[in-house]
C-alpha positions in Angstrom: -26.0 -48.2 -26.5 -29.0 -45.9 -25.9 -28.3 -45.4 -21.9 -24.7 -44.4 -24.0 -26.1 -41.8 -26.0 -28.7 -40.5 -23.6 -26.8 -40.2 -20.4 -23.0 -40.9 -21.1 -22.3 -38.1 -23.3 -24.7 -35.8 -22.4 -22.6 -35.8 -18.8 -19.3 -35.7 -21.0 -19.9 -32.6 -22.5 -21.4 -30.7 -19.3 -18.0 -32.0 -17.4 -15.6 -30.9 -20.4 -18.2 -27.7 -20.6 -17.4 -27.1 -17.1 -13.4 -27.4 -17.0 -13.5 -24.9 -19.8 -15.1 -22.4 -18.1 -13.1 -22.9 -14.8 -10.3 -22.3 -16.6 -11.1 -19.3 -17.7 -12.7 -18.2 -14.7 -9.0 -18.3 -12.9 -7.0 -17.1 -15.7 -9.3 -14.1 -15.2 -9.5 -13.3 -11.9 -6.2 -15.5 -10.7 -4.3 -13.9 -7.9 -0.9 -12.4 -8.3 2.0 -13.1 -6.2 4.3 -10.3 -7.1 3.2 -7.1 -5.6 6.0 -5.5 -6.3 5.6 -5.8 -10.4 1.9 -4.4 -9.3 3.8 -1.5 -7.8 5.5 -0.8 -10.8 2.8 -0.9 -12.8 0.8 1.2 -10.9 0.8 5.2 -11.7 2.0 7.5 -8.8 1.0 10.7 -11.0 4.5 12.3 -11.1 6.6 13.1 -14.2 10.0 13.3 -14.6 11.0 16.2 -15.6 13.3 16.6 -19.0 16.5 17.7 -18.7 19.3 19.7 -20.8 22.9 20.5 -20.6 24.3 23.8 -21.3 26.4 23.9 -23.8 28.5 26.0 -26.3 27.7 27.1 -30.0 26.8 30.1 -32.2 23.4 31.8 -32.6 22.0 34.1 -35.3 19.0 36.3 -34.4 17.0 36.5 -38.4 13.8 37.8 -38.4 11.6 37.1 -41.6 8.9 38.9 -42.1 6.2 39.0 -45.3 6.0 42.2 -46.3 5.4 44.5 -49.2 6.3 46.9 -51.6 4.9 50.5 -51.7 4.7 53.3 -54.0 6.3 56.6 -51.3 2.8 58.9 -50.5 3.0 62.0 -53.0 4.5 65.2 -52.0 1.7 68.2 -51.4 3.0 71.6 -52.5 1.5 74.4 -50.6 1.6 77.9 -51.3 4.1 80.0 -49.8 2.3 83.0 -49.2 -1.2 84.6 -49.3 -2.0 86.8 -52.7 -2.4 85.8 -56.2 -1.5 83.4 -58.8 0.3 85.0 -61.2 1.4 82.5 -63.3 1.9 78.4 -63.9 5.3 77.3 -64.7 4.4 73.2 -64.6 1.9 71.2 -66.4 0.2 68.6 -64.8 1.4 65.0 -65.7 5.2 66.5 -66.4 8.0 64.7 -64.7 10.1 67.8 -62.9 13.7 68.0 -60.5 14.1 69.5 -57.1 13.9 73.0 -57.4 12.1 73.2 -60.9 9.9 76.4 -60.7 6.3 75.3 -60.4 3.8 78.3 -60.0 4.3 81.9 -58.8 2.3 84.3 -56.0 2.1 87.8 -57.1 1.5 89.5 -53.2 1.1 93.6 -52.8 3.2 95.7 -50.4 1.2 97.5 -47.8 1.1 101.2 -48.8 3.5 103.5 -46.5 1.8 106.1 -44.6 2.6 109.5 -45.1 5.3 111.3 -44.1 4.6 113.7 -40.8 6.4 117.3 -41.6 5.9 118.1 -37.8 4.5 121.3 -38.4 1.5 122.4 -37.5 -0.9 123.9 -39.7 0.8 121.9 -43.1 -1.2 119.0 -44.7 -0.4 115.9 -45.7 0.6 115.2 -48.8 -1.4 113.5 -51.3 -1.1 109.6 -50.9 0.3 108.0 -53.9 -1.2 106.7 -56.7 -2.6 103.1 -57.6 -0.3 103.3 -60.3 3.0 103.8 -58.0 1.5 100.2 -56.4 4.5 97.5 -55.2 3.9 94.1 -55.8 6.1 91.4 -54.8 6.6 88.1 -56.4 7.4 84.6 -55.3 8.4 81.5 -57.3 7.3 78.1 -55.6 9.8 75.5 -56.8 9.7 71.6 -56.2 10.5 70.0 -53.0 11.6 67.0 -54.4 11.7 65.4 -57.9 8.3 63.4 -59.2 5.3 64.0 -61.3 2.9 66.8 -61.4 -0.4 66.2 -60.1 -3.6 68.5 -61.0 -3.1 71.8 -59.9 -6.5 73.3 -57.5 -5.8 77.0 -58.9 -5.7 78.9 -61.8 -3.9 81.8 -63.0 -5.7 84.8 -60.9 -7.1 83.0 -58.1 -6.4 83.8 -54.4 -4.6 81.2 -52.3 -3.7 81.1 -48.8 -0.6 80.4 -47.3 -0.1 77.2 -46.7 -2.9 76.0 -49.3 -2.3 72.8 -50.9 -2.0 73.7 -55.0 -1.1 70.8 -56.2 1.0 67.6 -55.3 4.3 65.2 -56.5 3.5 62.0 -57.3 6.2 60.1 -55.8 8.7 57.6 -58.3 10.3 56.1 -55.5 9.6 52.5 -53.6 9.5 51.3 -50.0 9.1 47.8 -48.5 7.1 47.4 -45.6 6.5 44.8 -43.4 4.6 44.2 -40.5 6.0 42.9 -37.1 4.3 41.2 -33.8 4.7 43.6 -31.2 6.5 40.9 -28.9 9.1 40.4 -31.5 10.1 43.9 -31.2 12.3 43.0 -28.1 14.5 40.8 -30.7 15.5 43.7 -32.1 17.2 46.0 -29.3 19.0 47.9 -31.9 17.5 48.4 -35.1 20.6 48.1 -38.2 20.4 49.9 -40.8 19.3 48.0 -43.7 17.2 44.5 -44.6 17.3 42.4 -47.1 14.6 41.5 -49.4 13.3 38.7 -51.8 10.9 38.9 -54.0 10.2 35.6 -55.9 9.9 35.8 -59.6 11.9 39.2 -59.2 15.3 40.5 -58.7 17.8 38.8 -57.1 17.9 39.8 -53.2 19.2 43.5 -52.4 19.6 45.5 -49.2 17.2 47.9 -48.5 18.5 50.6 -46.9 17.5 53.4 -44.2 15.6 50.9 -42.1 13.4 51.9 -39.1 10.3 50.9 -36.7 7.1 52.3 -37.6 5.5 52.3 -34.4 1.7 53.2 -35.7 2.2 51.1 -39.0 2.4 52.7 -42.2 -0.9 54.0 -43.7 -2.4 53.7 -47.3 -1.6 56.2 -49.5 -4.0 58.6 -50.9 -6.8 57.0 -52.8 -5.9 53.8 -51.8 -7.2 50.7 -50.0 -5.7 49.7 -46.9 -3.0 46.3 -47.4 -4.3 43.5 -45.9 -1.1 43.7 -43.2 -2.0 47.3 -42.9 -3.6 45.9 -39.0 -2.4 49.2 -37.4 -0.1 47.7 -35.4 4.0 48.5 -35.5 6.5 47.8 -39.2 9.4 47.3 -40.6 9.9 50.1 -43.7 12.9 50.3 -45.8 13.6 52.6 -48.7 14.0 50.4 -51.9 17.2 51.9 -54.2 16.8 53.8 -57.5 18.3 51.1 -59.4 16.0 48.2 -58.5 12.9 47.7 -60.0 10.2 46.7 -57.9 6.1 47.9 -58.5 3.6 48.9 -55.7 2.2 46.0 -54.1 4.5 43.6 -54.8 4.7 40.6 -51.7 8.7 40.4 -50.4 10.0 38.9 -47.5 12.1 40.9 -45.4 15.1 39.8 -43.4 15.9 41.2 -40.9 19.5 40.2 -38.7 19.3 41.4 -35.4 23.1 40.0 -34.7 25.4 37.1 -34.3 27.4 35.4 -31.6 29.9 32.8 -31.9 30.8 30.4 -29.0 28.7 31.5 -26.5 26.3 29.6 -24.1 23.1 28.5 -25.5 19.9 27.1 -24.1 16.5 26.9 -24.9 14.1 29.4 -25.1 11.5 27.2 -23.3 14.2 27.1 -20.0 14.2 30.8 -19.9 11.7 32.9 -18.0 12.2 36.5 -19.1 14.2 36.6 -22.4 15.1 40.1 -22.7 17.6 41.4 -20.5 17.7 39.3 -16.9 16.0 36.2 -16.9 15.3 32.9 -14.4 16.5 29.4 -15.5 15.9 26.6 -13.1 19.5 24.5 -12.0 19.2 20.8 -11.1 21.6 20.3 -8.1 23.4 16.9 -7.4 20.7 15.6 -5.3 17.7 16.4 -8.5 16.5 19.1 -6.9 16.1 22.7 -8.9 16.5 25.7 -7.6 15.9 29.3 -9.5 19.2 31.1 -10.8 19.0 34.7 -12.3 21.0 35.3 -15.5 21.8 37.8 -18.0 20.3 36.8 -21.8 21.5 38.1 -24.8 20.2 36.5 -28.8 17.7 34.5 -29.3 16.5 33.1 -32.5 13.4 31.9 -31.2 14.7 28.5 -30.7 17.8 29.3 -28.4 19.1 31.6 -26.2 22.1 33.2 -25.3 23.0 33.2 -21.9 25.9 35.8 -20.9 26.1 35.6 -16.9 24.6 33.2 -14.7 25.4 29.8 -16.2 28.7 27.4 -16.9 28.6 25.3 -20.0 27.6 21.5 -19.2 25.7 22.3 -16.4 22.1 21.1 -16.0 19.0 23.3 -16.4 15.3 22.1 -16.2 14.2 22.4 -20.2 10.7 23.9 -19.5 10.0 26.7 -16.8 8.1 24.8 -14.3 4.2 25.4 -14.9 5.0 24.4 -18.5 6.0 22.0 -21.7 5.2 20.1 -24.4 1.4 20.4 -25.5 -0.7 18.4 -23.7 2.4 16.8 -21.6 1.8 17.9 -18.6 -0.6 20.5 -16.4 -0.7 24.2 -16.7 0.6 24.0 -12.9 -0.5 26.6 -10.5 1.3 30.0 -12.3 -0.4 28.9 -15.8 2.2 28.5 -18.9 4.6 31.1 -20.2 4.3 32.2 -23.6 7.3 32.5 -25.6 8.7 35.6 -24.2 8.8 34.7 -20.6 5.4 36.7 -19.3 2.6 34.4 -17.6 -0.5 33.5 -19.3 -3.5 31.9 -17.7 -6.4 31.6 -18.9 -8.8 29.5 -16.5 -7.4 32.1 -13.9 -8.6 34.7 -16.4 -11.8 33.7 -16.5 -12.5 33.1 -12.6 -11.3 36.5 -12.2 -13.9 38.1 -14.9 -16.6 35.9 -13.3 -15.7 37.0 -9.9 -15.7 40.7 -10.9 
């Protein structure tokens, strides 16, 4: 029994010990017969590339855009000639029309020179009096209805034509908006009015006489510049008399840049170029691409509309080669297209500012 316990077992468990570890020894480093499963596992560092058809539908180009509403700048009234105030019509703080007589310019005629008798030995006569003096006078009305502001004259004082006296303070509205400077090419013709939304406010009206501010539109007098007042180009819109709106309100303004029904479509991401001619890439029969120009019209951003070039259900590569999804595949040797077509590249920036 003791030779048992002493050498028996002890020899036991080493053996089973052993077969254990054996066993795991081969399921871990155990040969595999099928090389070709190996194969498939195996990566071989190409992606297939994703694919679209293209097809038929209707496309609206809607641009929405957070804007602003903004008090119009006040009117400055200058004087219309040089001489003297001779009297104020207008009080400051007094709501006036068009044409409403606001100050007047007394001005003197320049004395006539004497008249030459054209004979010799005769004098002149005697010029006239200060009494006999002509003045002239001239009424400066309003240029457009508003408020008077402080007038910087008084009855008696000199001005100078084309002196600001005093201004109109403005009871009309605008809505402004600011734009990125690459969505301007969604809007080859500008229409003539936006509609605008302000929540908590009027229901949604058109605001007419619409137009590209290319500078942006300043502050008024006085005021602080709007936090989308970045200088860059706007939308402004004049707001109508009969809606009430107050300076700095927030709106969003929407803008339709036009509509096509049952046209091509694609996306955006197939096109390089997206205003005017563009390249899309065509798989053949064989699944190879090769570069076709065509002709783009909308685009919402999303999809485009291609007018020449294409036939519905054929197939186009979905990304412009050098680009996709983020983080799907490499930049590729061009660098990636931004959304309107144009290269961008920034490593190849940066070797070319550290080369310079």
């Amino acid at each position: 029994m003791r030779v048992f316990r002493r050498v028996v077992l002890p020899i036991a468990y080493l053996a089973v010990l052993a077969v254990i570890a054996v066993a795991l020894a081969w399921m871990a480093f155990r040969p595999s017969g099928q090389a070709n499963a190996d194969d498939a596992l195996s990566p071989t560092g190409e992606l297939l590339s994703s694919q679209v058809a293209v097809e038929r539908g209707s496309i609206s180009n809607v641009l929405q855009l957070n804007g602003r509403i903004e008090v119009d700048s006040p009117v400055q009234v200058k004087a219309s000639q040089t001489g003297t105030v001779n009297h104020i019509f207008a009080e400051p703080g007094q709501q006036v029309l068009r044409g409403a007589e606001l100050f007047q310019i007394r001005t003197e005629d320049a004395p006539e020179p004497p008249a030459d008798t054209g004979e010799p030995g005769e004098e002149a006569p005697a010029p006239a009096s200060s009494d006999a003096q002509r003045y002239r006078y001239h009424t400066v009305t309003a240029p457009e209805a508003g408020t008077v502001g402080e007038f910087q004259i008084s009855a008696g004082d000199e001005v100078e034509r084309g002196g600001i006296v005093t201004t109109l303070a403005k009871d009309s509205f605008r809505a402004v908006a600011q734009i990125e400077p690459g969505q301007l090419y969604r809007l080859p013709e500008v229409p003539g009015a936006a509609t605008i939304t302000i929540i908590g406010g009027p229901e949604p009206f058109d605001c007419d006489r619409l137009r590209i501010d290319q500078a942006g539109a300043p502050a008024g007098e006085g005021e602080e510049p709007a936090e989308n007042a970045g200088g860059g180009p706007g939308l402004t819109c004049r707001v109508p008399d009969d809606v009430r709106v107050f300076h700095d309100l927030p709106v969003t303004m929407s803008v339709e840049a036009g509509t096509a029904d049952d046209v091509l479509l694609v996306p955006v991401t197939a096109v390089r170029g997206l205003t005017g001619n563009g390249t899309v890439w065509v798989l053949a029969e064989d699944g190879a691409s090769e570069e076709r120009q065509v002709v783009v019209g909308l685009n919402d951003g999303v999809m485009a509309e291609i007018m020449e070039g294409l036939e519905e259900g054929e197939l186009i590569e979905e990304y412009v080669p050098g680009t996709g999804p983020s983080g799907a595949e490499d930049p590729g040797e061009f660098g990636e297209f931004d959304e309107f077509g144009e290269v961008y590249d920034e490593g190849y920036e940066e070797s070319f500012e550290d080369g310079a």
